[in-house]
C-alpha positions in Angstrom: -75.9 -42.5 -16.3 -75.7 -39.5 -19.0 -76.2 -37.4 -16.4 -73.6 -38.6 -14.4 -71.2 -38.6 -17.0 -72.0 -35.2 -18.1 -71.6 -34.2 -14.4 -68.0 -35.5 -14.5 -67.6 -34.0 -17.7 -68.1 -30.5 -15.7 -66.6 -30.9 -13.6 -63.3 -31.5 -15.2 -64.1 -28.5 -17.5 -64.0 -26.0 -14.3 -61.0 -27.8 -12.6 -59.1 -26.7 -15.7 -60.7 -23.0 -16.1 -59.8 -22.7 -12.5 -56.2 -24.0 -13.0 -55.7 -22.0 -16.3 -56.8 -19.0 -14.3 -54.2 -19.2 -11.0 -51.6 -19.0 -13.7 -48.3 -20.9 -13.3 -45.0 -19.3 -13.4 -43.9 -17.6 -16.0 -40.9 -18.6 -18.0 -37.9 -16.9 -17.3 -37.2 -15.8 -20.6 -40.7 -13.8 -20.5 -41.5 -10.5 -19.6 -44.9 -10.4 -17.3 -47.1 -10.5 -20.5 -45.6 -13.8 -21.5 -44.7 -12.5 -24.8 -41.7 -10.3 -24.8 -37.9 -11.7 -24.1 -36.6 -9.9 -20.8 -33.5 -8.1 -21.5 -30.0 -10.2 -19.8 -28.4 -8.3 -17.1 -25.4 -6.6 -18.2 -21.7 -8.9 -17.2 -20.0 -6.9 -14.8 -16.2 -6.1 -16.1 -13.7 -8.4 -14.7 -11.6 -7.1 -12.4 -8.2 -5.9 -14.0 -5.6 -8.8 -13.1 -2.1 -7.0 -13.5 1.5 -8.3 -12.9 4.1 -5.4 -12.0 6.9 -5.3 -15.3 10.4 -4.4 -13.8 13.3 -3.8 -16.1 16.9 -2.4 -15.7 17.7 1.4 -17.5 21.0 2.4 -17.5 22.0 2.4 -13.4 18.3 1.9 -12.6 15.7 -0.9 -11.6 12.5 0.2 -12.7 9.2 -1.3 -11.5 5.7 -0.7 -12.9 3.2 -1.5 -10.6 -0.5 0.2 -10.6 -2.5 2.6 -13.1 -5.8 4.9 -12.0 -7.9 7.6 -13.5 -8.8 10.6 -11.7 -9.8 14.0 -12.9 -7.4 17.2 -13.2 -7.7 20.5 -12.8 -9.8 21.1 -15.9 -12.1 18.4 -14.8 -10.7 16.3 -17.8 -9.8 12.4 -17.3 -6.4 11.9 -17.0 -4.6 8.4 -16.3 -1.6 8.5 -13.3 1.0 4.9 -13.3 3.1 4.0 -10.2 6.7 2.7 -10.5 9.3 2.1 -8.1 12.9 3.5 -8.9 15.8 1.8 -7.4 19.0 3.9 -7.6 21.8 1.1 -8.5 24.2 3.4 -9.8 27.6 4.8 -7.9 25.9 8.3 -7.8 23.5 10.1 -6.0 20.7 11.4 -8.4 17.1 11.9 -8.7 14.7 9.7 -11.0 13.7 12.1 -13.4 17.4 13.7 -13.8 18.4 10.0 -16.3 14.9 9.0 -17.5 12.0 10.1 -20.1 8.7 9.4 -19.5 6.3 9.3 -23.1 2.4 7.9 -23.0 0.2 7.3 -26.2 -2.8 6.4 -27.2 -4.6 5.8 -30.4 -1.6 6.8 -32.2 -1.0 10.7 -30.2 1.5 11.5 -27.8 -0.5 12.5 -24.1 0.2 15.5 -22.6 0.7 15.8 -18.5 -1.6 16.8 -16.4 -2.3 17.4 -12.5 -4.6 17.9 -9.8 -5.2 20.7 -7.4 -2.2 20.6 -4.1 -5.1 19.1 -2.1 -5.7 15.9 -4.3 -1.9 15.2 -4.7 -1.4 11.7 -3.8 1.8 10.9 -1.4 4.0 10.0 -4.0 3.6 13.5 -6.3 7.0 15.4 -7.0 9.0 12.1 -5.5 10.9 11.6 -9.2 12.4 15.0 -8.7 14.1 13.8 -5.1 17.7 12.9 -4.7 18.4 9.2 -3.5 21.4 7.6 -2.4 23.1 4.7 -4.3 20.4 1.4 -3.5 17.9 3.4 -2.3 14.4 3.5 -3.7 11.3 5.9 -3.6 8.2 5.2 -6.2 7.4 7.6 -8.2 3.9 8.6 -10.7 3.7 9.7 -14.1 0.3 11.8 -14.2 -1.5 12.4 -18.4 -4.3 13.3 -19.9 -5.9 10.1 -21.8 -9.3 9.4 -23.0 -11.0 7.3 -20.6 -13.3 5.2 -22.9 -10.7 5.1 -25.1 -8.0 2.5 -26.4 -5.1 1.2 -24.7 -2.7 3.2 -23.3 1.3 2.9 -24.3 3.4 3.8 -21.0 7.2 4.5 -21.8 10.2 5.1 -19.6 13.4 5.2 -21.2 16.6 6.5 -21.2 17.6 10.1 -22.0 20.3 9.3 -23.7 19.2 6.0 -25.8 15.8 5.6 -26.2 16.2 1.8 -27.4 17.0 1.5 -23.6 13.1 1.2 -22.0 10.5 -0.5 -20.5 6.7 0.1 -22.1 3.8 -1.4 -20.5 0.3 -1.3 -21.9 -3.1 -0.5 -19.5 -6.7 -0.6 -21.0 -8.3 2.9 -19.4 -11.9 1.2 -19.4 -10.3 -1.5 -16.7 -7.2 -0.3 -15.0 -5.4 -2.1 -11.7 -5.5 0.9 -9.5 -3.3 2.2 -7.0 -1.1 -0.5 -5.7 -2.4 -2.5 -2.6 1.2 -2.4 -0.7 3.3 0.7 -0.2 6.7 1.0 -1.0 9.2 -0.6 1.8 11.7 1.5 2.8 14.8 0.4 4.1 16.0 2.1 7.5 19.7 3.2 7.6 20.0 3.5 11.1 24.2 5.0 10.1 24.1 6.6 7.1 27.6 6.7 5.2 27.6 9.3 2.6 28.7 12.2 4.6 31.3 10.2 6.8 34.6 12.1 6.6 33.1 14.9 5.3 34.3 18.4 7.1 31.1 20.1 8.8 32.7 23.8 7.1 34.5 24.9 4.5 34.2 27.2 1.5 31.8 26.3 -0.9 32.5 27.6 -4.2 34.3 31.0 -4.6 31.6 32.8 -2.7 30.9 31.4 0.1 32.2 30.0 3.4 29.8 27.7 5.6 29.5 26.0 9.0 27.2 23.3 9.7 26.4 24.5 13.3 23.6 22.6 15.0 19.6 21.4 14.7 16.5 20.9 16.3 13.6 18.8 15.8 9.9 21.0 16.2 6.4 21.1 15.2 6.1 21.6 11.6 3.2 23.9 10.3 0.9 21.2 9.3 -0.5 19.3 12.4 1.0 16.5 13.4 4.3 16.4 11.7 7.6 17.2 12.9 10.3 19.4 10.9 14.0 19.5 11.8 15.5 22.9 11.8 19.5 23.2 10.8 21.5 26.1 11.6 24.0 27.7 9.4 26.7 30.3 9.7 27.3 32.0 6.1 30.0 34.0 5.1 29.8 36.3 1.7 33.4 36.0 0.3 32.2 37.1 -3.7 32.4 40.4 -4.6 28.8 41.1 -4.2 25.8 40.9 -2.3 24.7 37.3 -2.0 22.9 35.2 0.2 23.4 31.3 1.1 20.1 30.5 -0.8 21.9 32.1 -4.0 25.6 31.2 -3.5 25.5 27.2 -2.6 23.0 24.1 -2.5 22.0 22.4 0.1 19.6 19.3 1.3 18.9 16.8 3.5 18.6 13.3 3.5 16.8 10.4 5.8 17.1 6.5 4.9 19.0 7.6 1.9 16.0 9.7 0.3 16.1 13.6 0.1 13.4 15.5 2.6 11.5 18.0 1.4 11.9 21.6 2.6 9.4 22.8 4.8 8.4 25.6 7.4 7.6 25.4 11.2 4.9 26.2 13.5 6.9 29.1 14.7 9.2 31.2 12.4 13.1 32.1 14.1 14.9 35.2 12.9 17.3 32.9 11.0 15.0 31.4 8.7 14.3 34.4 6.8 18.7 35.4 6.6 18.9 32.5 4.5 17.7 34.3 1.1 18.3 37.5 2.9 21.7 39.5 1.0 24.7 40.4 2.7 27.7 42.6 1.6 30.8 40.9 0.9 32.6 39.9 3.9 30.2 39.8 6.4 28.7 37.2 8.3 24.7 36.1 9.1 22.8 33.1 10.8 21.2 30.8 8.8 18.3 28.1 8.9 16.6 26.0 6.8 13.7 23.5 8.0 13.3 19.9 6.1 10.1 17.7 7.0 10.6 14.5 8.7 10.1 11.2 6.9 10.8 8.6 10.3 13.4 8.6 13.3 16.2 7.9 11.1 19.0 9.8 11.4 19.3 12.9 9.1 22.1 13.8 6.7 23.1 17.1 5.5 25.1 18.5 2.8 26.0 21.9 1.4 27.6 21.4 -1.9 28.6 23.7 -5.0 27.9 21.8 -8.1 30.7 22.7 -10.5 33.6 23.1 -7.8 32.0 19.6 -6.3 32.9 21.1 -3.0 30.9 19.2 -0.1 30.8 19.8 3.8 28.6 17.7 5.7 27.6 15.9 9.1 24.5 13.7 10.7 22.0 14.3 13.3 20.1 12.4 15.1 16.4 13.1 15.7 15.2 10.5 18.0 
């Protein structure tokens, strides 16, 4: 019977050696040694929830509605915001003509910045474009900031009264990004502004101009298409000018200023407009704009301070 029971007794002893050596799990809390506590995996941020802020400045709906970092030219951090500018006055005018743009942070004024031509985003340089009355474009606002820093104070305002603004604040550690949808732009299939208009007439005291005719080609840059508008310009200053010097001109397509550009292949005329000519005589002129869609295009040449205007419409499709 003792032996038996001391048997059992064993018996039990190795069942529980054996069990104690398999292990069980260990506690999730523990490091492999059982002793340490195993460091919590770090939160991911949440994901920058933003609702665009829209406000009316002077003759202007304003719309804020995306914020990014990126790196400029120095390879410094710098923070670029997206708004939308709708042109509600009576005028035709370009964003940045009526409005001041001012960003702080931690209690300093930021300085602008940019990137090299090849990291330009589409919207770069649109705040210096001419837009029709009801027309819109969206613009960027590109500063140096500190990325890990505090937030960010964005501030457009009037030039004129600075009370008149809208200021938005972005946290540079967890910013919206570039916005999801671009821009709509609204086709005007028969543009308005130039209606009536005579397609010559003196421009200034200087000059005399004829709209003649256009072309659509194949701009320099693959893929896109330019339209090219020929000119005839008469010198009637006293000196030597050219039509570059002596009036303004530009184009317009769904009620937005194009952007000049250059062809594929270079005409004669494209160089006589910044070439001089004596008084009196006359020379052939071009001058190439890029293509936005198949809208029709407008054009004006215009002398600011007389506010003398000739004009006509093309169509490109």
């Amino acid at each position: 019977m003792k032996k038996t029971l001391a048997l059992f007794l064993a018996l039990m002893m190795l069942f529980a050696l054996l069990a104690g050596c398999g292990g069980s799990e260990p506690d999730p809390g523990t490091t492999k040694k059982g002793t340490e506590t195993a460091e919590e995996p770090a939160e991911k941020p949440e994901e920058a929830v933003f609702e665009p802020v829209s406000a009316t400045i002077g003759g202007y709906d304003i719309t804020v509605v995306g914020a990014e970092l990126f790196t400029d030219t120095e390879d410094k951090d710098g923070i670029r915001i997206y708004w939308d500018f709708t042109n509600t006055s009576d005028e035709t005018i370009y964003p940045y003509c009526d409005l001041s743009v001012k960003m702080e942070q931690e209690g300093f004024e930021l300085n602008t910045t940019y990137v090299y031509s090849e990291d330009d985003v589409p919207e770069y340089g649109n705040d210096s474009l001419d837009l029709r009355p009801g027309a819109s474009i969206r613009c960027i606002s590109e500063y140096s900031c500190k990325a890990e820093g505090e937030a960010i104070s964005f501030t457009l305002c009037d030039w004129y009264d600075e009370d008149d603004a809208i200021t938005v604040e972005f946290d540079p550690k967890n910013l919206p990004g570039r916005p999801e949808q671009e821009l709509e732009i609204e086709t005007i299939s028969d543009p308005a502004w130039t209606e009536g208009m005579d397609t010559e007439g003196s421009i200034g005291e200087d000059a005399y101009v004829v709209i003649d005719t256009a072309e659509v080609v194949k701009g320099w840059d693959d893929g896109e298409e330019v339209i090219r508008v020929y000119f005839e310009f008469t010198n009637e200053g006293e000196e030597a000018a050219s039509m570059w010097w002596t009036t303004y001109y530009r184009a317009f397509q769904d009620g937005i200023e194009l952007e000049e550009d250059w062809a594929d292949e270079d005409v004669e005329a494209d160089d006589n407009t910044s070439l001089d000519i004596e008084p009196g005589e006359t020379i052939y002129c071009s001058v190439c704009w890029e293509l936005r869609s198949d809208s029709p295009v407008e054009v004006e040449v215009y002398d600011t301070w007389s506010e003398e205007y000739i004009g006509c419409v093309f169509d490109v499709q």
